[in-house]
N, C-alpha and C positions, 0 to 999 in steps of 0.2 A: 664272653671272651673278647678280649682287642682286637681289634685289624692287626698291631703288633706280634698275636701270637701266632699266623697264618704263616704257613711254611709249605715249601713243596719240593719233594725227591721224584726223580727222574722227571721232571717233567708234569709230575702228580700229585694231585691235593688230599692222594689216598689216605697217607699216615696222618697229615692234620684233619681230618674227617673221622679217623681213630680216637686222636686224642677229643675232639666235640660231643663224637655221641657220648662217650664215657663222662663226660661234664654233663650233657642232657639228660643221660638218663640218672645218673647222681643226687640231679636236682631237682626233676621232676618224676621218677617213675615210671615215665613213661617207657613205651617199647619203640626201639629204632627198628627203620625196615629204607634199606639203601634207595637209593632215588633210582635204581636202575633196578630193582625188583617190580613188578608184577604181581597184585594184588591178585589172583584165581578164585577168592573167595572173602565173602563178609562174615560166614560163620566159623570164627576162628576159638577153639575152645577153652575153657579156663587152663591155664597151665599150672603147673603143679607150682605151689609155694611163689607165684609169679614169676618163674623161670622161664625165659621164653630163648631158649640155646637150640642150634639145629648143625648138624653136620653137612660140609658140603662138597668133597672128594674124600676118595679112596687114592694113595699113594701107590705106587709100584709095586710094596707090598702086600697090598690091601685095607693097609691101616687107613683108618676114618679121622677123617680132618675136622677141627669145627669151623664154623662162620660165624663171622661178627655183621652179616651183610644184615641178618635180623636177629635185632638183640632185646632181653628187657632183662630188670630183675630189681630187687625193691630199693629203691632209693634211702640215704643214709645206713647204710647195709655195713660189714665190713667187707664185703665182695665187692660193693660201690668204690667203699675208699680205698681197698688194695689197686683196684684198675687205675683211679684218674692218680692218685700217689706215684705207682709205678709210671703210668704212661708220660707224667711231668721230670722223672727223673733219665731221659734216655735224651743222648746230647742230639738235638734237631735237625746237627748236621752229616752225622753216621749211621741213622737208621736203614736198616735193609727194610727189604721191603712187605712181610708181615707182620716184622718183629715186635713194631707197635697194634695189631690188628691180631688177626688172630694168633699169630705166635705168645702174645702177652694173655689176651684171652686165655688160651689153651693151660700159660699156666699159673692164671688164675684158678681155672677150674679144679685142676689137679690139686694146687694149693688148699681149698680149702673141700674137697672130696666130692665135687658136686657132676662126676661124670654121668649119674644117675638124671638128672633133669635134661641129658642133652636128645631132641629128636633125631629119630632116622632123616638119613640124607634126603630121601622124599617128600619130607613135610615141606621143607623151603628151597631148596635145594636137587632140582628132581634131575633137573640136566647138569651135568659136570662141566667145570671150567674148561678143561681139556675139552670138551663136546658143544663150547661156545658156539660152533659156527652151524652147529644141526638148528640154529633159532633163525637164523639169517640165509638158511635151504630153504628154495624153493621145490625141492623134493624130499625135503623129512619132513612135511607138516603131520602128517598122521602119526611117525612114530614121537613124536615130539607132543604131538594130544596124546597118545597113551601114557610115556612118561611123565605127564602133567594132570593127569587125571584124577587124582586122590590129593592132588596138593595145595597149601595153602596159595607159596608165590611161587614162582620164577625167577631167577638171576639170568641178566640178560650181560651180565659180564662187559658194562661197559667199559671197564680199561682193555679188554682186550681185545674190544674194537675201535679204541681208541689207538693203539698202538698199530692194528694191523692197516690205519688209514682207511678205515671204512665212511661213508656218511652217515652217521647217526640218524639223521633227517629224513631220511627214505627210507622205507622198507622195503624191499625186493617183493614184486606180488607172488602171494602162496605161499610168502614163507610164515613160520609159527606166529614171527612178530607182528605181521602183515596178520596175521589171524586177530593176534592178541589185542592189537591199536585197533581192529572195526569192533574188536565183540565188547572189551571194556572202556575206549575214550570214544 
């Protein structure tokens, strides 16, 4: 992609970061996993028909969200070229804010019936966005290890502690992150 195509809403590279993995994985196959996850495990298992979809909140109603934070599925696909198709045709300067991300995700899936390949919230997804800050407690480490305990990653939900002015750079000691930075870097 160009330097040309880089764009940024509120301040964030989030929605151009939308439109990328869907050109990367288009073109190579490969599986996206956001630079703010947390790898919990090397034994990650075959996914069905190369589908690698996971859910990552429950809404007010309880309805299950997906996430684009880890994504795969087979390149030259029509589920490949519905995403980067659609994600090219939304004007660069009125996107809200998951509407290229998982809002277009979501209905892709729908589009072509694939809700059946998506994992439970826990496999990638085990702490809720909403629940960002039990990562950066220095007194939820433990239940923050239980809810992480059967999962592949972790979302460490960097925009929302980019937003809330946090230092990315430090970990607070005893908290999850402060766990997670000695035990896997």
């Amino acid at each position: 992609m160009s330097e040309e195509s880089i764009f940024k809403i509120r301040e964030s590279f989030a929605p151009f970061s939308d439109l990328f993995r869907y050109k990367m994985i288009s073109e190579t196959g490969y599986t996206w996993v956001d630079v703010d996850n947390i790898c919990l495990s090397s034994n990650w298992p075959l996914f069905r028909d190369d589908f690698v979809l996971g859910y990552e909140f429950h809404d007010w109603l309880g309805k299950d969200h997906i996430t684009n934070s880890v994504l795969g599925y087979k390149k030259d696909s029509q589920f490949a070229d519905y995403l980067l198709c659609e994600a090219h045709s939304f004007d660069k300067t009125a996107i809200f804010w998951d509407e290229l991300g998982a809002g277009l995700l979501q209905k892709g899936i729908q589009t072509f019936g694939y809700e059946n390949y998506i994992q439970k919230r826990s496999v990638f997804n085990p702490i809720e966005c909403k629940s960002w800050g039990k990562l950066w407690s220095n007194i939820e480490l433990e239940l923050v290890l239980r809810e992480t305990k059967d999962s592949l990653t972790v979302n460490c939900y960097h925009e929302m502690s980019r937003r809330a002015g946090i230092d990315r750079n430090h970990f607070p000691t005893g908290s999850a992150l402060d766990y997670f930075w000695n035990k896997y870097f």
